[in-house]
C-alpha positions as CSV (number, residue, x, y, z in Angstrom):
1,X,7.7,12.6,-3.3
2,X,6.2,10.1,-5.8
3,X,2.4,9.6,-3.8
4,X,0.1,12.1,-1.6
5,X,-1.6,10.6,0.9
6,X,-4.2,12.7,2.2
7,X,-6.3,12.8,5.7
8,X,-9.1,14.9,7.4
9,X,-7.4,17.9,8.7
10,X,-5.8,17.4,12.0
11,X,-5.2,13.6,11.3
12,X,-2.2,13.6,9.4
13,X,-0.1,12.3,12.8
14,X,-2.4,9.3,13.1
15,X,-2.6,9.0,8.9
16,X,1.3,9.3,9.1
17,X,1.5,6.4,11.1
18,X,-1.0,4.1,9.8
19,X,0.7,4.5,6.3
20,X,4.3,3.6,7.6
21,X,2.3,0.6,9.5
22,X,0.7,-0.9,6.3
23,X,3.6,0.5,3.8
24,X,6.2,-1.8,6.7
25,X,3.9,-5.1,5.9
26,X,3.9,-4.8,2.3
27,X,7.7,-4.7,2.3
28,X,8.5,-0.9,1.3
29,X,11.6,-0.1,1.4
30,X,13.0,3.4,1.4
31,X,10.1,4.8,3.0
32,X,10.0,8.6,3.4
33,X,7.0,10.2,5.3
34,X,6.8,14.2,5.5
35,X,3.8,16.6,6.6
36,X,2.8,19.2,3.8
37,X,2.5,22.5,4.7
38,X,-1.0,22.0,3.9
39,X,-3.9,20.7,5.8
40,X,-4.5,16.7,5.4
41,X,-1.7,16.5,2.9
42,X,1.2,13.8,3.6
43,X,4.2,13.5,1.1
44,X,5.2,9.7,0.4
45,X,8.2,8.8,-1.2
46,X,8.8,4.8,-1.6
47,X,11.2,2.6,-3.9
48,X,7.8,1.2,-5.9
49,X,4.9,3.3,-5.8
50,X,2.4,1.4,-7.9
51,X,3.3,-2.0,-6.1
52,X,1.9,-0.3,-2.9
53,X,-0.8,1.0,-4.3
54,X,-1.5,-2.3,-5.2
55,X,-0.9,-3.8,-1.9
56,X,-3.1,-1.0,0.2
57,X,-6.1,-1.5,-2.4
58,X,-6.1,-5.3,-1.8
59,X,-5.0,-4.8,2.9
60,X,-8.3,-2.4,2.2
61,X,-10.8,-5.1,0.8
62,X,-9.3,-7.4,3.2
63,X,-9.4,-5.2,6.3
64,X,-11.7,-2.6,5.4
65,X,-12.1,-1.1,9.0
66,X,-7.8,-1.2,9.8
67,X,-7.5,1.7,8.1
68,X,-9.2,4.4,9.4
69,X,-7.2,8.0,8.7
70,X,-6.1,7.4,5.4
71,X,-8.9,9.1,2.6
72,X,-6.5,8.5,-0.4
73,X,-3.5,7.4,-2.0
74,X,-2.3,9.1,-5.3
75,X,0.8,8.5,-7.2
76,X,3.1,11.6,-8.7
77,X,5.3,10.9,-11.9
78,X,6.7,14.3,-11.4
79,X,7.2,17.2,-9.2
80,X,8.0,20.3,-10.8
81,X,8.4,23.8,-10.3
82,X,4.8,25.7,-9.9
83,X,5.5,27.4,-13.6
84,X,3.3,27.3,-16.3
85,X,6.3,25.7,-19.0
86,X,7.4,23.3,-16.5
87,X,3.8,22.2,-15.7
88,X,3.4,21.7,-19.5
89,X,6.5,20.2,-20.3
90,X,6.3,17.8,-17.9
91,X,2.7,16.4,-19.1
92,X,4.0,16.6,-22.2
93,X,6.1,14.2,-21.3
94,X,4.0,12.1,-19.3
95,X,1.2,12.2,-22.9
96,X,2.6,9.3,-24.5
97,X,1.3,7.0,-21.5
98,X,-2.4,8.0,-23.0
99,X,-2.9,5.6,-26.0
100,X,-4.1,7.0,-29.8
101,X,-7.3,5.6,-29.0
102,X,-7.3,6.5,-25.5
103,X,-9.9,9.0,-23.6
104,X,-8.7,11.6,-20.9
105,X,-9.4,14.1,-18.0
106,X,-7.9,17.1,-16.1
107,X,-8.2,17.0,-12.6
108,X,-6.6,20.1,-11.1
109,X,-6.6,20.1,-7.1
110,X,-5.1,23.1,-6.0
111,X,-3.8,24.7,-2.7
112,X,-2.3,28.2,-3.1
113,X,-2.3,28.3,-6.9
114,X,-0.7,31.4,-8.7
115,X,-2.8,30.1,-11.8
116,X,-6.8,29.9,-12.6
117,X,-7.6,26.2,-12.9
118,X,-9.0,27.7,-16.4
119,X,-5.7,28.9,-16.8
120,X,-4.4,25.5,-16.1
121,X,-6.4,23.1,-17.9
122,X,-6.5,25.5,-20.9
123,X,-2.5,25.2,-21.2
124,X,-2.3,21.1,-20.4
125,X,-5.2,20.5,-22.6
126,X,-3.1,22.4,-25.6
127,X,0.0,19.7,-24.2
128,X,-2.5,16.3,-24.6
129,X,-3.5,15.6,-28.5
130,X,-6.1,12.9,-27.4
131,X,-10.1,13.4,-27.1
132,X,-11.3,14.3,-24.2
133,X,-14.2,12.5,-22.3
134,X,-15.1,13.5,-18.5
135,X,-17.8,11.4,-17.5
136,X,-15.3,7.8,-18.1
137,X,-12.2,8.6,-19.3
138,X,-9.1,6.0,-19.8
139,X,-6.5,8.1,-18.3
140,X,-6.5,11.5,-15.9
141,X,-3.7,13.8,-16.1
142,X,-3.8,15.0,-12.5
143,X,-2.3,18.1,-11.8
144,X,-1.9,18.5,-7.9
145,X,-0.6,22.3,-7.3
146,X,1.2,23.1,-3.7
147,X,1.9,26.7,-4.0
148,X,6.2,26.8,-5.6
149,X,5.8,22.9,-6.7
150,X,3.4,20.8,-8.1
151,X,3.1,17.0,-8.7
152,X,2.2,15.7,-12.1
153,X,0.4,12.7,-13.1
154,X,-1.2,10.8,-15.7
155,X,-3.5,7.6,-13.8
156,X,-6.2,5.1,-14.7
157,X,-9.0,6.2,-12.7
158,X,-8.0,3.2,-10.5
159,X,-4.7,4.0,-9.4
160,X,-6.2,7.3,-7.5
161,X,-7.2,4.9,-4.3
162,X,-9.7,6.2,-2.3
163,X,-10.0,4.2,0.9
164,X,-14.1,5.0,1.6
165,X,-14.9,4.3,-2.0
166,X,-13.0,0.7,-1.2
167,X,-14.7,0.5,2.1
168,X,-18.2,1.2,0.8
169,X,-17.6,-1.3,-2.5
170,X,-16.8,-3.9,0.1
């Protein structure tokens, strides 16, 4: 899995299928689709995530009302056990991608979490030696936690595509 896409719940058939259709025209290869366990969660893996992020952020602004079950697109640099270590060592070593100069924010989204997000952000923000600015920041490290595994990620605030904040902007 290297991008969630997520739905309403009880639309992840029709969001399934409307992110193989537009994934197939910008070329993906090695598509894999799966349903989460969890409501309005689909798993995406592809060869070249950021490429089709690209590519769904420009079909969007160009065809704003084709998509219509999609909410968002979010690329995962890694997926890792659901431990506290693991979580931290594996933003540790996603930190570098956060410049010296360089601003950043948690976002914890959580579905069956054994952790706090306290908890959570406490022990990443401890990981990250950068200041810390939520209102704008440069980066987000993104921590995405589905129950025994968790996807880790460290974004501009413009790779995390939502599709009705590119509908509205259009």
């Amino acid at each position: 899995m290297n991008l969630v896409v997520t739905s309403a719940k009880g639309l992840e058939a029709k969001a399934s299928a409307e992110f193989k259709e537009v994934a197939l025209l910008s070329g993906a290869k090695k598509l894999t689709i799966e349903r989460s366990a969890y409501d309005g969660v689909i798993e995406v893996g592809v060869e070249d995530p950021k490429a089709l992020l690209s590519f769904i952020t420009e079909f969007v602004r160009q065809e704003p009302f084709k998509v219509r079950f999609i909410m968002r697109v979010i690329p995962v640099d890694r997926v890792v056990d659901t431990k506290m270590e693991e979580i931290v060592g594996a933003v540790g070593e996603l930190a570098p991608e956060i410049g010296q100069s360089e601003t950043f924010r948690i976002t914890i989204e959580s579905r069956d979490s054994p952790y706090s997000n306290k908890e959570l952000i406490d022990a990443i923000a401890d990981a990250v030696d950068r200041k810390v600015d939520l209102e704008a920041p440069d980066k987000v490290v993104l921590l995405q936690v589905f129950g025994e595994y968790s996807g880790v990620s460290v974004l501009s605030p413009s790779q995390i595509v939502s599709i009705p904040k590119l509908k509205r902007a259009t």
